[in-house]
C-alpha positions as CSV (number, residue, x, y, z in Angstrom):
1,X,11.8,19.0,46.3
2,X,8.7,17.2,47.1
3,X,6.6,19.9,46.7
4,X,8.4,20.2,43.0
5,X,7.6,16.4,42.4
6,X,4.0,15.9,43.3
7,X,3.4,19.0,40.9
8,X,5.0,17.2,38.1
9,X,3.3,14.4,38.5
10,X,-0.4,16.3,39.0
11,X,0.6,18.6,36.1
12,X,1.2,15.0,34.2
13,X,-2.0,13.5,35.2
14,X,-4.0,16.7,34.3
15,X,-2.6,16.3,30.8
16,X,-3.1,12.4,30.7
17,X,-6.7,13.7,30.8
18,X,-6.7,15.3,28.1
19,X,-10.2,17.2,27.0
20,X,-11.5,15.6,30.6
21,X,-13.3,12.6,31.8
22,X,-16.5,13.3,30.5
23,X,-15.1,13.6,26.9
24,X,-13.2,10.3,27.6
25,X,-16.4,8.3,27.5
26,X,-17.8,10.2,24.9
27,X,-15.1,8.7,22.9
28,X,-15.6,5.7,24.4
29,X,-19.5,5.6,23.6
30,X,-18.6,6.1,20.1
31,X,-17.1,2.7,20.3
32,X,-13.5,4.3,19.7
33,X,-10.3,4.4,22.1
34,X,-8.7,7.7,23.0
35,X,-5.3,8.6,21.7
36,X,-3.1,7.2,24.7
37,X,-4.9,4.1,24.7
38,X,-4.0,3.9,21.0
39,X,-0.4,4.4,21.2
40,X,-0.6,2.2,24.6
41,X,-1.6,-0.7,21.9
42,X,0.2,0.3,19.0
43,X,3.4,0.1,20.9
44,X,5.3,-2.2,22.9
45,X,4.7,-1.8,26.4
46,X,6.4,0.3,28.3
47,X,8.0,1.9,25.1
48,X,6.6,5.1,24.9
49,X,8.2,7.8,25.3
50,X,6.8,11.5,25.3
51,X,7.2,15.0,23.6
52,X,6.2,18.0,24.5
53,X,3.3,16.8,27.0
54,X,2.7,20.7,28.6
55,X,3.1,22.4,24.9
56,X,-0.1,25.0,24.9
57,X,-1.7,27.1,22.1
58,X,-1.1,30.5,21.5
59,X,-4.3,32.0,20.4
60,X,-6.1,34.6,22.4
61,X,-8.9,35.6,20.1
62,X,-12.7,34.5,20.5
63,X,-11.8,33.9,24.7
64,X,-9.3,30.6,23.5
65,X,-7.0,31.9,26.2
66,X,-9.4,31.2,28.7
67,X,-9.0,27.4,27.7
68,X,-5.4,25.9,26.9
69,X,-5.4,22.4,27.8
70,X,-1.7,20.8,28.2
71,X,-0.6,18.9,25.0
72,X,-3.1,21.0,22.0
73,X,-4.7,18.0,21.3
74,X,-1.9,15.9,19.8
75,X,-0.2,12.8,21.3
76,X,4.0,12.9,20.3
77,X,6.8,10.9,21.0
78,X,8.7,7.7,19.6
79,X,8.5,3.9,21.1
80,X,9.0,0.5,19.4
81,X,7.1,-1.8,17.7
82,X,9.0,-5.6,18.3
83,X,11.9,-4.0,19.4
84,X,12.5,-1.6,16.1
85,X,12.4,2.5,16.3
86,X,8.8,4.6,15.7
87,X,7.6,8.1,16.0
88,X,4.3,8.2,16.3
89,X,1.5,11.5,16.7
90,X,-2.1,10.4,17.4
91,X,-5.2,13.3,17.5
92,X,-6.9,13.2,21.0
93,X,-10.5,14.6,19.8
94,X,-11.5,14.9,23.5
95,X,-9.2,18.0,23.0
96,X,-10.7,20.8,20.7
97,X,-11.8,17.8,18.3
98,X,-8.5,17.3,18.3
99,X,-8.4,20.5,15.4
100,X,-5.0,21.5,14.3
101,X,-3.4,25.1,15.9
102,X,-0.1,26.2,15.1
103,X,1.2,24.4,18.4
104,X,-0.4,21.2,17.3
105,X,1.3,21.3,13.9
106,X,4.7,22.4,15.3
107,X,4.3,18.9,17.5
108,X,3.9,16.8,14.6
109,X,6.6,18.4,12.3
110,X,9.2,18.0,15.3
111,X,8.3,14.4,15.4
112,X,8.9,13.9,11.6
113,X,12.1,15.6,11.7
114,X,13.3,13.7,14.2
115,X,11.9,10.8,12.1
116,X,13.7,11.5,8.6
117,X,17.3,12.4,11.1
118,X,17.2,9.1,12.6
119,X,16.0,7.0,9.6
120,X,12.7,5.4,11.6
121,X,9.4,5.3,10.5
122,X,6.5,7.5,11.5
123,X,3.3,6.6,12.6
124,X,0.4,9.0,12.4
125,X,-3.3,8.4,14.3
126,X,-5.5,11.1,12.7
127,X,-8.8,11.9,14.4
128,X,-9.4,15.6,14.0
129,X,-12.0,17.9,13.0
130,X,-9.9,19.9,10.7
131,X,-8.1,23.4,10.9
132,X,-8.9,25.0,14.2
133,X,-11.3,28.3,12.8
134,X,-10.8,30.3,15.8
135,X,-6.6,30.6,14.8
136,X,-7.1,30.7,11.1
137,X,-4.5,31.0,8.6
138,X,-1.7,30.6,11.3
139,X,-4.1,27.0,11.2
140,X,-3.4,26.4,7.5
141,X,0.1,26.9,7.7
142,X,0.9,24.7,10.1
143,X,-0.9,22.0,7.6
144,X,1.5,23.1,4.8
145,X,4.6,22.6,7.1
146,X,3.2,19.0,7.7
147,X,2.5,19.1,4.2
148,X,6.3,19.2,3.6
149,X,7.6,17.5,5.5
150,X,5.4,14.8,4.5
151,X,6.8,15.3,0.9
152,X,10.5,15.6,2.2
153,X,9.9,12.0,4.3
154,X,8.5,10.2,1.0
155,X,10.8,7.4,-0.4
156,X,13.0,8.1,3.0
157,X,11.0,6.7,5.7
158,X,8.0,4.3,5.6
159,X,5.0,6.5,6.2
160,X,1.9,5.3,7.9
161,X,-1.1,7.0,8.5
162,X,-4.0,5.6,10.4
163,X,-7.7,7.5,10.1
164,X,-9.5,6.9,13.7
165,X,-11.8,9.5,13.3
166,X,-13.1,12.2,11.1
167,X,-10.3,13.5,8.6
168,X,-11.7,16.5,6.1
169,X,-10.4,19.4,4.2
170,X,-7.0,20.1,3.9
171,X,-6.1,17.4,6.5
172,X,-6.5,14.7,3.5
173,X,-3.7,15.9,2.0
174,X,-0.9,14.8,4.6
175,X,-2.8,11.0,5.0
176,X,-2.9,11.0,1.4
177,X,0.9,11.5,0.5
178,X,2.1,8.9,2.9
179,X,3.1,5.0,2.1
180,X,0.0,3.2,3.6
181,X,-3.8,4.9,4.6
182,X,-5.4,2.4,7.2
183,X,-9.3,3.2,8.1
184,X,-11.8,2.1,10.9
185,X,-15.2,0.8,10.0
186,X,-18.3,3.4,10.5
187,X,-15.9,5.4,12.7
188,X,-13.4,7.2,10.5
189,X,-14.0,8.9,7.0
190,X,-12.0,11.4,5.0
191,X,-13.3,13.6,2.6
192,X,-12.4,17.3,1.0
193,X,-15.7,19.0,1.5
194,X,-18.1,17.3,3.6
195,X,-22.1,16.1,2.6
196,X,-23.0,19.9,4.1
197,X,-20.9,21.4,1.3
198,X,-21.7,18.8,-1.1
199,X,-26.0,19.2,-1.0
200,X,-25.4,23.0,-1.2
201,X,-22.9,23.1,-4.2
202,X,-24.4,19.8,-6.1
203,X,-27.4,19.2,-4.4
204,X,-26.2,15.8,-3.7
205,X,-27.5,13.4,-0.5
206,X,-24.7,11.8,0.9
207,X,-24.1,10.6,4.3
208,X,-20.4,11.4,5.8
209,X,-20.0,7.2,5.4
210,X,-20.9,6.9,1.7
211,X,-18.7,10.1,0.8
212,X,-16.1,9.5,2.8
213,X,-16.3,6.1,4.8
214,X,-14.1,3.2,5.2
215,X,-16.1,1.1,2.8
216,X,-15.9,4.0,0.0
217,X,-12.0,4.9,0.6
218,X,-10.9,0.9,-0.2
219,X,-13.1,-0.3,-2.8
220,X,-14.1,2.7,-5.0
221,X,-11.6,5.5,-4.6
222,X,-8.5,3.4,-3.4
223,X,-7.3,6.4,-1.5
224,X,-7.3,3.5,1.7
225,X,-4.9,0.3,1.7
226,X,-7.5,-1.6,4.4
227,X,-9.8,-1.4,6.4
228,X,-10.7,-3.0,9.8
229,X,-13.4,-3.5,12.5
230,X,-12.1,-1.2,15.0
231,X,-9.3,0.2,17.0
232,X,-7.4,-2.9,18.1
233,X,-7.6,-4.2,15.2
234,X,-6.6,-1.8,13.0
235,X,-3.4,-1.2,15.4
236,X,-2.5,-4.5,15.9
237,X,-2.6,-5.0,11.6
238,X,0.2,-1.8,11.6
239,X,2.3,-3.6,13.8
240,X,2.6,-6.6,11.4
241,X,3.3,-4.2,8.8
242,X,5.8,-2.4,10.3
243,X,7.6,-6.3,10.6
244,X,7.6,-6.4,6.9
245,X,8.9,-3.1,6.4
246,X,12.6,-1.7,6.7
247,X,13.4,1.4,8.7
248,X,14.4,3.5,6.3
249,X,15.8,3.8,2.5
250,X,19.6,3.4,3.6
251,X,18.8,0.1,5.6
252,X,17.5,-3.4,4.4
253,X,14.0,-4.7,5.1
254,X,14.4,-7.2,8.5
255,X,14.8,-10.9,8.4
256,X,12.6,-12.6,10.5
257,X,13.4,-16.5,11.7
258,X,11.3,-18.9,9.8
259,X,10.1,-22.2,10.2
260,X,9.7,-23.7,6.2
261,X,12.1,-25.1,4.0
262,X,13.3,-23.1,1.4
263,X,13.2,-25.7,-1.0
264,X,10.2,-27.1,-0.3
265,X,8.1,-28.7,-3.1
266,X,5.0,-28.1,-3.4
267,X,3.1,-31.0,-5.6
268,X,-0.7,-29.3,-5.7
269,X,1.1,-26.3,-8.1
270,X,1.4,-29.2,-10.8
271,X,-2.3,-29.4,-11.4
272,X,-2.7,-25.3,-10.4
273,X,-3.4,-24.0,-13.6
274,X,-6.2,-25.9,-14.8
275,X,-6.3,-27.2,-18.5
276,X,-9.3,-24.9,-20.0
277,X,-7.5,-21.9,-20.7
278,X,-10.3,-19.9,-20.4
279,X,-10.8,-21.6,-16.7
280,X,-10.0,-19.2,-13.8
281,X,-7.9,-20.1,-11.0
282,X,-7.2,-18.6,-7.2
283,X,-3.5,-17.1,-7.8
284,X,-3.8,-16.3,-4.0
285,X,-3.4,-20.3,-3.2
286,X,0.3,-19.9,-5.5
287,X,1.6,-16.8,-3.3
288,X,0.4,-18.5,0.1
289,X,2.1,-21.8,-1.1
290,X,5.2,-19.9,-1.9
291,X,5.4,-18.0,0.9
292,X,7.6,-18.8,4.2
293,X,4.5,-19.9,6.1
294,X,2.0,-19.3,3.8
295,X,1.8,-16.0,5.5
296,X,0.5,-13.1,2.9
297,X,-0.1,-9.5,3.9
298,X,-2.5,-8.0,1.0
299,X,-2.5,-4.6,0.3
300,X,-5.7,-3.2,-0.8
301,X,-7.8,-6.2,-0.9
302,X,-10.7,-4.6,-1.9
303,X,-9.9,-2.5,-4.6
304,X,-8.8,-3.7,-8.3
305,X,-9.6,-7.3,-7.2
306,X,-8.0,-8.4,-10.9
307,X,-4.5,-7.8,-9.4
308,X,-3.0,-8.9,-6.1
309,X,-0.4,-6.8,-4.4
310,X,1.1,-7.8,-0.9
311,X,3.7,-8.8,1.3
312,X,5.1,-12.0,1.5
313,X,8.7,-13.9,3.1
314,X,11.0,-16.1,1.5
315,X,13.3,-17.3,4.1
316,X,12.2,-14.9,6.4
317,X,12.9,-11.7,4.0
318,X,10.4,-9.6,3.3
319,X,9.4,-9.5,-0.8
320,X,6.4,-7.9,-2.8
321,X,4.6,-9.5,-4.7
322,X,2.4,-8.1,-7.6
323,X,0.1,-11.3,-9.1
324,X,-2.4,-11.3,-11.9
325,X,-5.7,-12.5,-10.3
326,X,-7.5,-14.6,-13.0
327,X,-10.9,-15.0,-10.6
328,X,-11.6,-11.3,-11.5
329,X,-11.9,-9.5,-15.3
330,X,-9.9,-13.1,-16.1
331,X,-6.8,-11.1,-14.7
332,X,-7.1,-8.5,-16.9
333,X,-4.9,-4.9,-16.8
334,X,-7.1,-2.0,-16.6
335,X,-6.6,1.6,-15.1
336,X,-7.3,0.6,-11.6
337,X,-4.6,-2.4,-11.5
338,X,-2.0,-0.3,-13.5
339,X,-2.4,2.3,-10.4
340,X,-3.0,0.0,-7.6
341,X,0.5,-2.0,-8.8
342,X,2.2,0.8,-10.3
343,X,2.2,2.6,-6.8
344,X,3.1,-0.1,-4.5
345,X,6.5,-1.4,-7.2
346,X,7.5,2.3,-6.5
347,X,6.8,1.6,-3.1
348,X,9.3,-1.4,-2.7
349,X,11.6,-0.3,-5.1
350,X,12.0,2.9,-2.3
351,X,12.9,0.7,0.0
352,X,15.0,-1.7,-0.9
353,X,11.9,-4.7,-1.4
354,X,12.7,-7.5,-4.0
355,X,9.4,-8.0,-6.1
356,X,7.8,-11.0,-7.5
357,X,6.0,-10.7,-10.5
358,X,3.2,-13.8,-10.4
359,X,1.6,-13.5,-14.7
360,X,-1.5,-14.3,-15.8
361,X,-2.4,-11.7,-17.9
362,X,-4.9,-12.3,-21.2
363,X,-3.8,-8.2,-22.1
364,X,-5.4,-5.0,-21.2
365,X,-9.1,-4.4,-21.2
366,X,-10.4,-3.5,-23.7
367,X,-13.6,-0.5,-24.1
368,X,-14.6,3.1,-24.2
369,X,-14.4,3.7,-20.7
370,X,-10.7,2.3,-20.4
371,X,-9.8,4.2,-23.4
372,X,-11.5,7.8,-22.1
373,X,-10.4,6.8,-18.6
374,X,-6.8,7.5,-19.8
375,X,-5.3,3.1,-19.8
376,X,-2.8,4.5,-22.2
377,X,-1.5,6.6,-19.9
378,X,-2.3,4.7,-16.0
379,X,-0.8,1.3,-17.7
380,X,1.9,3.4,-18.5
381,X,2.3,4.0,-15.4
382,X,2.7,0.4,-14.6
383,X,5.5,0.3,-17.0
384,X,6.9,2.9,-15.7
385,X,7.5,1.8,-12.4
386,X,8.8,-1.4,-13.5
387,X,11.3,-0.1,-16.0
388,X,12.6,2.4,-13.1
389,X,13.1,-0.3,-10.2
390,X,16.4,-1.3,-9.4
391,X,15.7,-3.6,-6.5
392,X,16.0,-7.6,-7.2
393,X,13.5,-8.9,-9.7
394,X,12.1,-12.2,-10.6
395,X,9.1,-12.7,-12.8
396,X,7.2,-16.2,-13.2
397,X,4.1,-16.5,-15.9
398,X,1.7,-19.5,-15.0
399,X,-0.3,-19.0,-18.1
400,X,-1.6,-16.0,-20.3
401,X,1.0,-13.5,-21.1
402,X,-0.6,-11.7,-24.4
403,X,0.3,-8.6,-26.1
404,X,1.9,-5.1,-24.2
405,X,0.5,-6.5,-20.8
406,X,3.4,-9.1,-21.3
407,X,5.9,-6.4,-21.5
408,X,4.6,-4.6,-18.6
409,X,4.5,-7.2,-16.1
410,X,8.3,-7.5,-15.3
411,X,9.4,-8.8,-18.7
412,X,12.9,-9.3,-19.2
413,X,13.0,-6.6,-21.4
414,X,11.9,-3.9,-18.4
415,X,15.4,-5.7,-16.6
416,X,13.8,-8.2,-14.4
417,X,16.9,-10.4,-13.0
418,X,15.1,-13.8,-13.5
419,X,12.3,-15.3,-15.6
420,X,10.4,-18.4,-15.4
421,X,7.4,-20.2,-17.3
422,X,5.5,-22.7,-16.2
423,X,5.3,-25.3,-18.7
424,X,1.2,-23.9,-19.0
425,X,2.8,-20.6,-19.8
426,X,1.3,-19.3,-23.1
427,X,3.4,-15.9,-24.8
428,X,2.4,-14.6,-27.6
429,X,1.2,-11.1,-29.4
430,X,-2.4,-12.7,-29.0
431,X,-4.9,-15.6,-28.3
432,X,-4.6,-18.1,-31.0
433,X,-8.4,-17.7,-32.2
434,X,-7.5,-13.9,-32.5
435,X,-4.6,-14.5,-33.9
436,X,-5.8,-17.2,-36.8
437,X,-8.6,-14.3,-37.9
438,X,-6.0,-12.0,-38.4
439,X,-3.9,-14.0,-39.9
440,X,-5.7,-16.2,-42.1
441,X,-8.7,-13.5,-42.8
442,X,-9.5,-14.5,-46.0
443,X,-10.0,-18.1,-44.5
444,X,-12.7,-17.1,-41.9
445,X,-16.0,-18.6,-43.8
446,X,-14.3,-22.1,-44.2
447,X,-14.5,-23.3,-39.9
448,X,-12.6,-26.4,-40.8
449,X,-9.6,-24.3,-41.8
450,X,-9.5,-21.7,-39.0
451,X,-9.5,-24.9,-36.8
452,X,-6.9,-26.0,-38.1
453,X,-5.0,-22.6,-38.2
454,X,-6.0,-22.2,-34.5
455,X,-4.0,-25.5,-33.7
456,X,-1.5,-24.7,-35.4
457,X,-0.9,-21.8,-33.6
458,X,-1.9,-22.9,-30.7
459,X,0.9,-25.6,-31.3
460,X,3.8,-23.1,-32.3
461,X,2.9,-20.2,-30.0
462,X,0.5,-21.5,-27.4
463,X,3.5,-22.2,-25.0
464,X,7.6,-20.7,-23.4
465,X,9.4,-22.0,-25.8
466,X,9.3,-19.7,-28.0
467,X,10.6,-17.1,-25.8
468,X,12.9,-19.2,-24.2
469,X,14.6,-20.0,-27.5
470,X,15.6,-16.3,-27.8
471,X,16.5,-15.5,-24.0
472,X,13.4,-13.9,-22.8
473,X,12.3,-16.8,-20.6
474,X,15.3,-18.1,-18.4
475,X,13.8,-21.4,-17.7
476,X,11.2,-23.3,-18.0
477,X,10.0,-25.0,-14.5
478,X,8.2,-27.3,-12.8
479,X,5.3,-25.8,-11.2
480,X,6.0,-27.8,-7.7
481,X,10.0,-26.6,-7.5
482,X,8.8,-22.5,-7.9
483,X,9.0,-21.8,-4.4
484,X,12.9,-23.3,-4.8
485,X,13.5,-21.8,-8.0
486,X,12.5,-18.2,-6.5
487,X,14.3,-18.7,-3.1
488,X,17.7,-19.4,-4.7
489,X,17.0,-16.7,-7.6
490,X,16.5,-13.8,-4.7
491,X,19.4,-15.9,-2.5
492,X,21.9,-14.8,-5.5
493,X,20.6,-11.7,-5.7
494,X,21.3,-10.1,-2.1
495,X,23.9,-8.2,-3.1
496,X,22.8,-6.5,-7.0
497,X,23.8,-2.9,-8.1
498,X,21.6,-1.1,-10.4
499,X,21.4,2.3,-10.9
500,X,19.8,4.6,-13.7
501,X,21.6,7.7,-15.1
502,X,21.7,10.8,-13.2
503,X,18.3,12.7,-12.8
504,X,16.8,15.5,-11.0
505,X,13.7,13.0,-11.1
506,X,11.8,11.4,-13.5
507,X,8.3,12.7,-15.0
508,X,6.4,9.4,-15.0
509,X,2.9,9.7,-16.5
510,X,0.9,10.6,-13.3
């Protein structure tokens, strides 16, 4: 029996070792932890526990059965983070490059099974050098059973996927269908066809980072949610996510004890919204005043900077928020933001997350690149999203809310539960200069007059009141009591039942 036990535990240690020791500090040189360390840090301690730690490949062509490291170069198993349920893969590249075999793949689908059975998110650390050539289509099928199951997972479990490495080809595809993309500074990239394939077919000098790099991925192509320094810091940034986050469609997001009053009023808003119109304003310092210790995780800081999208707490539940940032394009709705929001509403409305609509919106933006770009059909998308959601609602518009962006941002009319105005709140089909020309056309060589017009507009529509006269603006507030207003408007909603009619699914305009 001894004999038995001290070969378990050698047979263990040899596959703790994955591609060897030398390869170990390779990856280490690179400035980049190996896959056990990772899950050592994403985890809590002591937590993990492992599958399939002796599966080997199966391939004997090209001399691969002369090599068949334990494990195939994939990490499985499920742990917690703070307590709650995980499964988690992570790609050892010490092993193969950590390339993807048919043993490899059959790891990670057995670990999202197991994940969409038991209602728990999934985790997944990709560092991988693609498809392993030497088993070839047996390779690409195991993608397209990830593939799947990825599919099958979405709007059932939270999905994260974290890029540690190199990710290219077909392995894009699974990252990309999951909830959240997190990258590493000048260590990870993703990309289709690498700068190889991209000289020869385009003729094209690129480096792997400015195709396919961090920096690329969050502010340009928005295929990344964030990006971090390294490792530990990306890992420890999934962790708080995961506390925002419920563990699956059936249950609620988790309530987390808190340490600020609900009702606590915040004076500074009164003087937030400065008294140029055309004056920008941080809407960041609103959400971290409203916020259950000013604590606000931002999704994709660095791409569409006109909108804000993130995570906040009011009395210690987790709620969305989607905010008009006046600082950038004055706030404006353009393709990007109408994406960028459109995808994370649908993201909380999948699970179960109340959202909180912050308006300052002067309209969509206007030009020939928006137009050929396809705004019509991306804000549309916005709307869509909106209109679909059944989850707990409130809206509150600080100043600007012109024209169809008005509709789209959680307007009564798309069924948002409850709507305030600030008493700076301006909604109308227009600005009142816009307005007046239109109006009073034949009036625009006498300035005197179109002053006058403009005030009067400015006067009758330049404000809620109008709205709230016919029902479309619940209340007007006081700036300082929002925080209140909100925590009692999502209190009252805990328990709301929405549903839409019957439908295989919807066909919103992708």
């Amino acid at each position: 029996m001894k004999d038995i036990l001290e070969q378990l535990e050698t047979r263990r240690d040899d596959a703790r070792l994955g591609g060897g020791q030398k390869r170990i500090d390779a990856q280490h040189a690179r400035g980049k932890l190996t896959a056990r360390e990772r899950i050592d840090l994403l985890l809590d301690d002591g937590s993990f526990e492992e599958f399939d730690m002796f599966v080997t490949h199966r391939c004997t062509d090209f001399g691969m059965e002369q090599q068949k490291p334990a494990g195939d170069g994939v990490v499985t198993g499920w742990g917690t983070i703070n307590g709650r349920l995980v499964y988690v893969f992570s790609q050892d590249f010490t092993v193969f490059g950590g390339s993807l075999s048919q043993t490899h793949a059959q790891k990670i689908c057995k670990i999202q099974d197991m994940a969409i059975q038991n209602g728990a998110p999934v985790i997944g650390i990709n560092d991988s050098g693609g498809a392993r050539i030497q088993e070839g289509v047996d390779s690409l099928a195991g993608y397209a059973e990830v593939f799947q199951r990825n599919i099958e997972a979405s709007g059932v479990i939270p999905q994260i996927s974290v890029i540690m490495g190199p990710c290219a080809g077909g392995a894009v595809y699974s990252p990309a269908m999951t909830d959240f993309i997190f990258m590493v500074k000048d260590t990870s990239y993703m990309f289709v066809t690498g700068p190889d394939v991209v000289k020869t077919v385009t003729n094209e000098q690129v480096t792997a980072e400015e195709l396919g790099g961090a920096t690329t991925h969050t502010r340009k192509s928005s295929v990344a949610d964030g990006a971090f320094e390294n490792d530990v810091e990306a890992l420890a940034e999934v962790r708080r996510l995961v506390d925002f986050l419920p563990a699956n469609n059936r249950d609620m997001p988790p309530v987390r004890p808190f340490f600020d009053e609900p009702d606590r009023i915040e004076a500074s808003l009164d003087t937030l919204v400065p008294s140029n119109a055309n004056t920008p304003y941080d809407m960041k310092e609103l959400i971290h005043k409203l916020a259950d210790e000013g604590d606000f995780y931002e999704i994709q800081e660095d791409f569409a900077k006109n909108i804000l999208t993130g995570f906040i707490r009011i009395e210690g539940r987790t709620v969305g928020v989607v905010a008009n940032q006046p600082m950038v394009l004055a706030g404006c709705l353009d393709i990007d933001s109408s994406r960028k929001a459109a995808r994370f509403v649908r993201f909380c409305d999948a699970f179960e997350i109340p959202i909180l609509t912050l308006v300052d919106v002067p309209g969509f933006l206007p030009g020939t690149g928006q137009e050929y770009g396809g705004v019509i059909k991306h804000g549309a998308k916005l709307l869509f999203a909106y209109g679909e959601a059944t989850v707990p609602m409130v809206t509150v518009i600080t100043r600007k809310a012109y024209g169809g962006a008005y509709d789209v941002m959680a307007s009564k009319h798309l069924r948002s539960d409850f709507n305030y105005a600030w008493p700076t709140a301006e909604i109308a089909v227009m600005g009142a200069k816009g307005a007046t020309e239109i109006i009073h056309r034949a009036d625009l060589n006498d300035p005197e007059k179109i002053a006058r017009h403009t005030a009067d507009y400015e006067e009758r529509f330049a404000n809620p009141f109008v709205a709230a006269e016919r029902g479309f603006i619940d209340e007007v507030i006081q700036p300082r009591t929002t925080r209140k207003r909100i925590a009692r408007a999502f209190a009252s909603l805990r328990n709301k039942k929405a549903a839409m009619p019957w439908k295989k699914h919807n066909n919103i305009p992708l």
